[in-house]
ROSEVEX-563492 format. One record per residue (C-alpha): x, y, z. Coordinates in steps of 0.1 Angstrom, whole numbers, plus 2048, in hexadecimal, padded with zeros to 3 digits. Layout:
<recs>
+-----+-----+-----+
|   X |   Y |   Z |
+-----+-----+-----+
|   X |   Y |   Z |
...
+-----+-----+-----+
</recs>
This chain:
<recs>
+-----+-----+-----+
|   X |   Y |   Z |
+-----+-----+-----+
| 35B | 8F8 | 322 |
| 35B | 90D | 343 |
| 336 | 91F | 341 |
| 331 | 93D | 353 |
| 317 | 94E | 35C |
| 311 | 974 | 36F |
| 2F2 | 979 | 37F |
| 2E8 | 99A | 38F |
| 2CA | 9A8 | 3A4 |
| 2C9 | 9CD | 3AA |
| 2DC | 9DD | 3C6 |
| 2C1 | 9E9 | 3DF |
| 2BB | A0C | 3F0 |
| 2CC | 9FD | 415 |
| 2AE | 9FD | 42C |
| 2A2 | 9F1 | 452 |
| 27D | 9EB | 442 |
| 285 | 9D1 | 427 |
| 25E | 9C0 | 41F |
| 25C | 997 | 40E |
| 256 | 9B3 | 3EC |
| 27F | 9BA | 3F1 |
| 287 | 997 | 3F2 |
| 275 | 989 | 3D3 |
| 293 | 993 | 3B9 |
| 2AD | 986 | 3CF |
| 29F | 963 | 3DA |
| 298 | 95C | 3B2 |
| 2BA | 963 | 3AC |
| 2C9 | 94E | 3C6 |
| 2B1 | 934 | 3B7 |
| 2C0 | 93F | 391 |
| 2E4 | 93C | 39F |
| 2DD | 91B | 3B0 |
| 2D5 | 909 | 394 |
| 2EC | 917 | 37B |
| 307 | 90B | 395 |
| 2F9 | 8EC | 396 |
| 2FA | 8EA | 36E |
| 31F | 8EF | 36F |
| 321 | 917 | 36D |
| 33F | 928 | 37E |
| 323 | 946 | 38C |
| 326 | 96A | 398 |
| 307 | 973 | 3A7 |
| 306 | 998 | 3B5 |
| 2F4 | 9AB | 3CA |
| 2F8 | 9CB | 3DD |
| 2EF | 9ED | 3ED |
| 2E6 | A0C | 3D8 |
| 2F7 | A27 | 3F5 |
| 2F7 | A4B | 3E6 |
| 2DE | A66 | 3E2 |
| 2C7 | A7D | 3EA |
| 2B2 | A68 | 405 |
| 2CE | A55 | 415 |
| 2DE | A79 | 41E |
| 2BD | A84 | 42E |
| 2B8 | A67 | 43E |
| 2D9 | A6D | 44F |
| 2CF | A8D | 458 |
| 2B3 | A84 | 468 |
| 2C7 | A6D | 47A |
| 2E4 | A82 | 48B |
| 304 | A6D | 476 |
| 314 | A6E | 457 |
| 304 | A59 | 439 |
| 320 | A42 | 436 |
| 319 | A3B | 45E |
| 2F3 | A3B | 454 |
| 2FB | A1F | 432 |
| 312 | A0A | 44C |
| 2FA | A01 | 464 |
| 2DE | 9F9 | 449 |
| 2F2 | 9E4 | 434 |
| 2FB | 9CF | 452 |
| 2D2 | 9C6 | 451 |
| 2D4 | 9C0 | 42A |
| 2EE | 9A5 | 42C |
| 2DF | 99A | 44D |
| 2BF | 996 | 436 |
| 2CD | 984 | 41E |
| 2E2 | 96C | 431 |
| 2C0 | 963 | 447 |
| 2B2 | 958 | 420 |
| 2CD | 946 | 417 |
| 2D8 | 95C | 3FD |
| 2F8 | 94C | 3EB |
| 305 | 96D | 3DE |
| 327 | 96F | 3CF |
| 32E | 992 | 3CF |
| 31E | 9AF | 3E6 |
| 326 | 9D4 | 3D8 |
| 320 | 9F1 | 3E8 |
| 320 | A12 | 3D6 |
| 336 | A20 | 3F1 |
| 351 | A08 | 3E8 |
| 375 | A1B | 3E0 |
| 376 | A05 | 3BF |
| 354 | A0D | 3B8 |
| 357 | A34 | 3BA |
| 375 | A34 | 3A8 |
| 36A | A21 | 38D |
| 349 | A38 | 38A |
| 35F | A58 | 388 |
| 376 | A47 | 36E |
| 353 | A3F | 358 |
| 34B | A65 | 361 |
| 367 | A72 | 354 |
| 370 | A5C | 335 |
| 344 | A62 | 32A |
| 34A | A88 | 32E |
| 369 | A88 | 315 |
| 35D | A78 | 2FE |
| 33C | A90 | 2FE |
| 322 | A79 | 30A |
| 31F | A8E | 32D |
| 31C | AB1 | 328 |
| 315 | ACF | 33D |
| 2EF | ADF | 340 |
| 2D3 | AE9 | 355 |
| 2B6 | AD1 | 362 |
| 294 | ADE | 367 |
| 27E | AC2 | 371 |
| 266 | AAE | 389 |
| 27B | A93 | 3A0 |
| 275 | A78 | 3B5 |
| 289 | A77 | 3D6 |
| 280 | A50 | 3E3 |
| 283 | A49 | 3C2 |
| 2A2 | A5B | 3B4 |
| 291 | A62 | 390 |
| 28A | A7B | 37B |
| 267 | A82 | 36A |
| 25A | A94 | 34D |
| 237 | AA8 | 34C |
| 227 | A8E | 339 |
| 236 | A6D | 34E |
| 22B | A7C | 375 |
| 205 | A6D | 37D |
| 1EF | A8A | 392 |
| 212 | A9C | 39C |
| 220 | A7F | 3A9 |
| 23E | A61 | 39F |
| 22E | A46 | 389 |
| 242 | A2E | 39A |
| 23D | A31 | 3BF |
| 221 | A4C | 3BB |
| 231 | A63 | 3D7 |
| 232 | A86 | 3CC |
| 24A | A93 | 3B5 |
| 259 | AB9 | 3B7 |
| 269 | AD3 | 39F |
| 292 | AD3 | 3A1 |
| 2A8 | AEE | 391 |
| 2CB | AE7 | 391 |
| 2E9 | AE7 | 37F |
| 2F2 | AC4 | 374 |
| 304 | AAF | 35A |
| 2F1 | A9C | 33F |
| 2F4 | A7B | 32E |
| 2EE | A78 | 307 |
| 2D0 | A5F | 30A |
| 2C5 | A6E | 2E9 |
| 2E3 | A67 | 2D6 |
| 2E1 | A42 | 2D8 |
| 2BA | A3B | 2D5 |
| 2BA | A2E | 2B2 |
| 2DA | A18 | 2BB |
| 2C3 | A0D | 2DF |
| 2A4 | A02 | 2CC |
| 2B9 | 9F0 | 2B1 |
| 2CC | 9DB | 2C9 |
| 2AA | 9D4 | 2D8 |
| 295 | 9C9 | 2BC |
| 2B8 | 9B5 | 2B0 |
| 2B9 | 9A4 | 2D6 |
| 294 | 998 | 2D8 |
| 2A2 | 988 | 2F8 |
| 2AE | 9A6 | 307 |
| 291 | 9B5 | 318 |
| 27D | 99A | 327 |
| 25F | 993 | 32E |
| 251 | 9A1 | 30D |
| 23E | 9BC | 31F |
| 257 | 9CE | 32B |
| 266 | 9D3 | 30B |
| 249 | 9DF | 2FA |
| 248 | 9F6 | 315 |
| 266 | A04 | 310 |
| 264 | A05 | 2F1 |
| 245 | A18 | 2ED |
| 244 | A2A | 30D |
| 267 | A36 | 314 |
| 27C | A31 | 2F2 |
| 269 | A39 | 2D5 |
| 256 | A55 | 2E1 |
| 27E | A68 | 2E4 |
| 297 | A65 | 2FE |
| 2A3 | A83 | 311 |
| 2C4 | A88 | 318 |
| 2C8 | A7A | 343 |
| 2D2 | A91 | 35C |
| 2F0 | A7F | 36C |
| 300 | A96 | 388 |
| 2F0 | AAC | 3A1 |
| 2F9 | AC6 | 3BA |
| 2DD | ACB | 3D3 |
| 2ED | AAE | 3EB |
| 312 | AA6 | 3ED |
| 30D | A7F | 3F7 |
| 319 | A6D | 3DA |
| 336 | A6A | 3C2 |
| 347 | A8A | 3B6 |
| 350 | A8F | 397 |
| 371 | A93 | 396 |
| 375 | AB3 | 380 |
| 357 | AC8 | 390 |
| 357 | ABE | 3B5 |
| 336 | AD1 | 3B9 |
| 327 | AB4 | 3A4 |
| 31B | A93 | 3B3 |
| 318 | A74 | 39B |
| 2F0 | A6F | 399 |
| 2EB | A4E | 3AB |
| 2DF | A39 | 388 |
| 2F9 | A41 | 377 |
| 30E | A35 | 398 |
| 2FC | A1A | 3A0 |
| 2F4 | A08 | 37F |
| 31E | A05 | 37A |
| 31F | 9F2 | 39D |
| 317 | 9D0 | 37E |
| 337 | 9D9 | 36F |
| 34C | 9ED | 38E |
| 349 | 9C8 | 3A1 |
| 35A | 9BB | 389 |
| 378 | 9CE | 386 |
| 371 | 9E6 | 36B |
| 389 | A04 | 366 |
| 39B | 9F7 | 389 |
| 3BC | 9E5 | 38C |
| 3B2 | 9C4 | 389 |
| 390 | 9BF | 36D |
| 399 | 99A | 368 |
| 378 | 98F | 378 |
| 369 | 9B0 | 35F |
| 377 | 99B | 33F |
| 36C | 977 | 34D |
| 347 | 97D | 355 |
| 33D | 99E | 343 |
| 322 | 9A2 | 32E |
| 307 | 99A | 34B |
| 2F7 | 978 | 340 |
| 2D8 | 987 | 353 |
| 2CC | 9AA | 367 |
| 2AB | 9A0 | 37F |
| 29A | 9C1 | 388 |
| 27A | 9C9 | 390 |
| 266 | 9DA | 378 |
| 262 | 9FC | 384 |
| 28A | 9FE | 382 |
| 28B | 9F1 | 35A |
| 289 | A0A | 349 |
| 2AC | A15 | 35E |
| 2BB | 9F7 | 351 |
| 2AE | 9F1 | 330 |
| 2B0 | A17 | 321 |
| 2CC | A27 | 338 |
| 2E2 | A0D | 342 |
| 2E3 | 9FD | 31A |
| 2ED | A1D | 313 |
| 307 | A24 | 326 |
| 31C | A04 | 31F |
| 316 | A11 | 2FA |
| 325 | A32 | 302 |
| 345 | A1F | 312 |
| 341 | A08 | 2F9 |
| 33C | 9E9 | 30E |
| 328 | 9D0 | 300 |
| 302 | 9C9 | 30E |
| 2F5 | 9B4 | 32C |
| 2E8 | 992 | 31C |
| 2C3 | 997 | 32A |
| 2B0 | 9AF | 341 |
| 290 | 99F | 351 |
| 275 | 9B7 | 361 |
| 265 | 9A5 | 377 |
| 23F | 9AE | 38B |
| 23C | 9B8 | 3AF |
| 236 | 9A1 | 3CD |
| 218 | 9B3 | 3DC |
| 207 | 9AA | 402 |
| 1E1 | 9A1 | 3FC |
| 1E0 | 9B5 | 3DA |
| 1EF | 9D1 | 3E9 |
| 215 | 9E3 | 3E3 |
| 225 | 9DB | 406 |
| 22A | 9FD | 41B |
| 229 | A05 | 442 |
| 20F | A1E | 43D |
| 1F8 | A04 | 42D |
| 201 | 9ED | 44A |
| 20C | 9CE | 43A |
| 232 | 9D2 | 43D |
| 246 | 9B6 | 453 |
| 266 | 9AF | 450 |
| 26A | 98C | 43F |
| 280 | 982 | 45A |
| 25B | 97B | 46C |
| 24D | 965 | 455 |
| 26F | 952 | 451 |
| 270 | 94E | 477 |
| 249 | 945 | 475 |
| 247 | 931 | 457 |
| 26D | 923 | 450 |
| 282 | 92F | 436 |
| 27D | 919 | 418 |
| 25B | 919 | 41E |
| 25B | 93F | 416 |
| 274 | 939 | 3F8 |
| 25F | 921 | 3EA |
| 23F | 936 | 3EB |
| 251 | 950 | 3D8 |
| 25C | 938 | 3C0 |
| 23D | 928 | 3B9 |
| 222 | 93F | 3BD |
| 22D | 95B | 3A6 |
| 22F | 953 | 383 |
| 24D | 964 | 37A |
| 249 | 987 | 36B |
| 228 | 98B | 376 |
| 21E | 99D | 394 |
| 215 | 988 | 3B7 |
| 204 | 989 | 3D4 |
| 212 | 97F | 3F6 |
| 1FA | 973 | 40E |
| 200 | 95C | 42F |
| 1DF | 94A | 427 |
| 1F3 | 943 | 404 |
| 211 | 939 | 415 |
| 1FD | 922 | 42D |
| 1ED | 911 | 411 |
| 20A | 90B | 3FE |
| 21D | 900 | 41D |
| 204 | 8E7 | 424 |
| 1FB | 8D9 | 402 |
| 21C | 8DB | 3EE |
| 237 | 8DB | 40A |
| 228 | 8C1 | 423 |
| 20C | 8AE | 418 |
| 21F | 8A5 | 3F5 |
| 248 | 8A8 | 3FE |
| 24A | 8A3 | 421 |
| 22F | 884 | 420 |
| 242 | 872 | 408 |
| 263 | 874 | 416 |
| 257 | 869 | 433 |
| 23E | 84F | 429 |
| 25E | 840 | 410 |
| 277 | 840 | 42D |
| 25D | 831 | 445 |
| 255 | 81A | 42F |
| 27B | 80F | 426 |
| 282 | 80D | 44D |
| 262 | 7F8 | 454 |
| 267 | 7DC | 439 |
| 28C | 7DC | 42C |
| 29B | 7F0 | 450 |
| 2AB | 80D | 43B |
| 2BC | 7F9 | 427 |
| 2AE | 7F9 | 3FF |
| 2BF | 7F3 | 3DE |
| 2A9 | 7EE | 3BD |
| 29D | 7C8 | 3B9 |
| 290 | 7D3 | 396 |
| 270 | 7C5 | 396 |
| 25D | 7D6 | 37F |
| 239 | 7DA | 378 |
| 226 | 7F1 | 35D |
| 21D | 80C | 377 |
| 241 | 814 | 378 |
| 24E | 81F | 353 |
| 237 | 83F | 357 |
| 244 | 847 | 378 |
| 267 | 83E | 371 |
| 265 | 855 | 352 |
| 255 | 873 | 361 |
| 277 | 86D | 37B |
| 290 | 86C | 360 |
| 27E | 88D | 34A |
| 27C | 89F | 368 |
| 2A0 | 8B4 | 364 |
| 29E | 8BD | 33C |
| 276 | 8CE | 349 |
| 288 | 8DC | 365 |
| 2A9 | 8E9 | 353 |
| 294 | 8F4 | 339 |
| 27B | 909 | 34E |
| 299 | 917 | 361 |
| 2AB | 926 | 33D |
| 28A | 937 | 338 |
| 288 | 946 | 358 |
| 267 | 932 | 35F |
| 26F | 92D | 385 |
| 24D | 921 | 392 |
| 246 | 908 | 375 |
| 26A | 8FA | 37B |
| 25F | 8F7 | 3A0 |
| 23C | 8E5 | 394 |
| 24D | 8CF | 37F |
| 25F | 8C1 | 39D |
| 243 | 8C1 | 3B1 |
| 230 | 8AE | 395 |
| 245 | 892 | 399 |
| 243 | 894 | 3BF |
| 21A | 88F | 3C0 |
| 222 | 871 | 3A4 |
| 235 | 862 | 3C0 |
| 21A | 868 | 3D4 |
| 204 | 857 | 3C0 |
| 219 | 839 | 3B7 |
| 21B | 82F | 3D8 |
| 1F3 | 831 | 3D5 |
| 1F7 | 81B | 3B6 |
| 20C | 804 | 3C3 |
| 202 | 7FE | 3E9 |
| 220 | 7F5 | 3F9 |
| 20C | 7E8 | 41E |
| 200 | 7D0 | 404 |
| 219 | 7C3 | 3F5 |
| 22D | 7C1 | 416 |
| 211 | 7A1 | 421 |
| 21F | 790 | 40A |
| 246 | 781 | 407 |
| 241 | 777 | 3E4 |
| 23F | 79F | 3E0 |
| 25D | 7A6 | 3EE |
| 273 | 7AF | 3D6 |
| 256 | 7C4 | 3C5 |
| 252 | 7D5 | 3E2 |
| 276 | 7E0 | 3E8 |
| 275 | 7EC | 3BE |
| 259 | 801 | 3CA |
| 26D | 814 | 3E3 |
| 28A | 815 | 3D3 |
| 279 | 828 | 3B5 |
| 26C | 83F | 3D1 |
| 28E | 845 | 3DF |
| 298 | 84C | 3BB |
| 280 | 869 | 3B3 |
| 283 | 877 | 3D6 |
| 2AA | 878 | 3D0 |
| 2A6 | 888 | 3B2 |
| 28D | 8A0 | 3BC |
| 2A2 | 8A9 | 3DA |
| 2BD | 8B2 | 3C5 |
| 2AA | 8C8 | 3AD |
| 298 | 8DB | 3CC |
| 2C1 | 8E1 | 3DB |
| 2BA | 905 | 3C1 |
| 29B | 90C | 3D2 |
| 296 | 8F9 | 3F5 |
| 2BA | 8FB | 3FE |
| 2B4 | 8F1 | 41F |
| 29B | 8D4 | 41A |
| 2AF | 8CA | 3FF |
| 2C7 | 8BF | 417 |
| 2B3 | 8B4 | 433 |
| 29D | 89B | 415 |
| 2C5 | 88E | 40B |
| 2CD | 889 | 431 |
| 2AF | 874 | 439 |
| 2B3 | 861 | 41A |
| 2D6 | 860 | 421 |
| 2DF | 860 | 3F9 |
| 2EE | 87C | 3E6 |
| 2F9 | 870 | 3C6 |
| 2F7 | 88E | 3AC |
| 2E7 | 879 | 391 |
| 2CC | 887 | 37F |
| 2C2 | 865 | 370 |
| 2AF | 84A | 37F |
| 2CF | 836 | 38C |
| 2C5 | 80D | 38A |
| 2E1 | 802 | 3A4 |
| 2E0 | 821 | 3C4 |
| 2E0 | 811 | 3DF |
| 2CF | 822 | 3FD |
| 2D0 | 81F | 426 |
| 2BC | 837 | 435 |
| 2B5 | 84C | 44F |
| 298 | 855 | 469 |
| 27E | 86B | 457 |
| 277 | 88A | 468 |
| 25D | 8A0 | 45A |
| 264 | 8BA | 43E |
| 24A | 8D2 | 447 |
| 229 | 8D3 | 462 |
| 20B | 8DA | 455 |
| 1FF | 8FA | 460 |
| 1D9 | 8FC | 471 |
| 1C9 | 91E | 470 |
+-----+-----+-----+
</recs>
């Protein structure tokens, strides 16, 4: 059976000032991707840039160019971005894409006649950085509840999307697809905050600015950038354009990351505009928490913003993907700290990876020069490790379909500080004074080489780089994720993994 699987993240406002808070979604979607790839899944992970609006055109004012001049040279630092994290994308949409535009006007157009757009007058509070609308009762002290800037009173002619008409259809789907709003508290959230106290129809066009996508029947009209930019999930594929072959092979969404001060866009809006062009749902929409600096939302003005590039070129990059990974317990808000990152570096990355490799491939150089197959001489200290080895993908694969990303990664790291201690347990400079201990000795390091290849190839969705450095060294890549009786291994020079750091 050829599995597939479509995985997106949201497509960002293009910015120079991207924060480590920016990258969060993105590097647990590579991660996501990774791993369903390795499972067998033909993947389509997509990100992108969100390019229309309100801000991006006075931003280009400011600036003395056009806004698609203004979006060009930004987006170069988005992709540049992602490239320095090893991001393995498959698709990057931009919203000023000629199939993408197209395709929004098309939506436009065939929601308008069948009367799910109409015509009216909006009176209301809006957020320009945020591109939302609020109600009396949502805005906190005057000002956004989502980025707290202040909010101010519009008046403008505008088109209007029946939210209202499909509410009762929204919540049944929702309370029919427990799995569909995940973690649990978003959807109660939803729910009880948004859904249930009554929709309101969503303004959907505006007419203040002119950078966006027209509608094509009322050129005064720009498409409001939600409704434009939640359709980049389907546009991407193909929909309504000339060829939607890749529309019909990996639509509905198996997942939608966002962060969770963008899902109630995607869980209320979005769900109910597929209904409206009767499309059928995304499989799941996870909400996840913020990556926060020392307990505080990342800003300039607070001071803590730098550009992750920084740390990468500080730190190295898998040692920031890993901290993300591991440190956050997904759904939950985190905090990003370098004292963190330092301790996690040290305890996790070097002191338990990197001194195993090493110590094993030293080891195998010293007494059998590089050169170990298993002599199978077992003793009772091994069934327990040998067992945690050959449970370690079901935990992992298992973790993974839940979306627990940091307990997939302790699981593997579980088994790397048992290898740790075996070697404790089993004292190898022991058993090398003596030749009647050979054989014993060689088993021992073989069954180290055998949970460090397997480890290595579980961390390729996480540590993709380490990954292959670990497989190098060991100079053994066989993509088994059994203990495997007869490998044969000649290895390398050991190099360390990672330095520990000293403050």
């Amino acid at each position: 059976m050829n599995k597939k699987f479509y995985i997106t993240t949201p497509i960002y406002y293009p910015s120079a000032n991207f924060h480590i808070g920016h990258c969060y979604t993105t590097i647990i979607a590579d991660a996501i991707a990774r791993f369903k790839r390795q499972q067998g899944y033909d993947v389509c992970f997509q990100t992108g840039t969100d390019e229309h609006g309100q801000k991006i055109e006075n931003k280009a004012k400011e600036s003395g160019i056009s806004p698609k001049e203004y979006v060009d040279h930004i987006v170069k630092n988005s992709k540049d971005l992602w490239d320095y994290l090893d991001i393995s994308y498959d698709k990057f949409i931009r919203t000023t894409d000629a199939i993408h535009e197209q395709a929004v006007q098309k939506i436009f157009v065939q929601l308008y006649e069948k009367g799910d757009i109409y015509k009216g007058e909006y009176r209301g509070l809006y957020c320009t950085p945020c591109e939302s609308f609020w109600t009396e009762t949502q805005v906190v002290d005057g000002n956004c509840p989502d980025c707290g800037r202040e909010v101010h009173e519009v008046t403008e002619e505008a088109y209007f999307l029946k939210l209202s008409k499909y509410q009762d259809q929204l919540v049944e789907y929702i309370e029919s697809h427990p799995e569909f709003i995940q973690p649990e508290s978003r959807k109660n959230e939803m729910i009880n905050n948004f859904i249930k106290p009554g929709l309101e129809d969503l303004c959907v066009s505006r007419t203040s600015f002119t950078w966006g996508i027209q509608v094509p029947f009322d050129k005064k009209h720009v498409v409001y950038v939600w409704l434009d930019a939640l359709t980049n999930y389907i546009t991407s594929l193909g929909y309504l354009g000339n060829d939607d072959s890749e529309f019909r092979k990996y639509w509905p969404a198996d997942l939608h990351l966002v962060g969770k001060e963008i899902v109630r866009f995607h869980t209320i809006v979005w769900p109910i505009m597929l209904m409206a062009l009767n499309l059928p749902l995304p499989k799941q929409v996870f909400g996840h928490g913020w990556l926060v600096v020392n307990g505080e939302k990342i800003s300039k003005s607070l001071g803590n913003y730098r550009d992750p590039r920084e740390y990468i070129d500080k730190y190295g990059l898998d040692a920031i993907r890993y901290f993300v990974l591991r440190e956050v317990p997904f759904g939950n808000d985190g905090s990003f700290s370098e004292d963190s990152l330092v301790a996690r570096i040290n305890s996790d990355l070097a002191n338990n990876l990197g001194n195993l490799v090493q110590r094993t491939i030293s080891m195998g150089n010293k007494y059998f020069s590089g050169i170990i197959t298993n002599k199978n001489v077992i003793d009772t200290v091994d069934e327990t490790f040998l067992n945690s080895i050959n449970d370690l993908y079901d935990e992992v694969e298992n973790k993974m379909n839940q979306l627990h990303i940091s307990e997939a990664l302790e699981s593997i790291f579980e088994v790397l500080r048992k290898a740790n201690k075996y070697i404790d347990e089993t004292t190898p400079w022991i058993l090398a004074k003596e030749e009647t201990q050979k054989q014993r000795l060689e088993t021992v390091i073989y069954n180290l080489l055998e949970s460090i290849r397997i480890c290595a190839i579980l961390l390729q969705s996480f540590l993709p780089t380490t990954s292959k450095k670990i497989l190098k060294q060991i100079n053994n890549n066989k993509v088994d994720f059994q203990f495997i009786f007869d490998n044969e291994y000649q290895l390398g020079n050991p190099s360390p993994l990672f330095q520990r750091i000293e403050k």
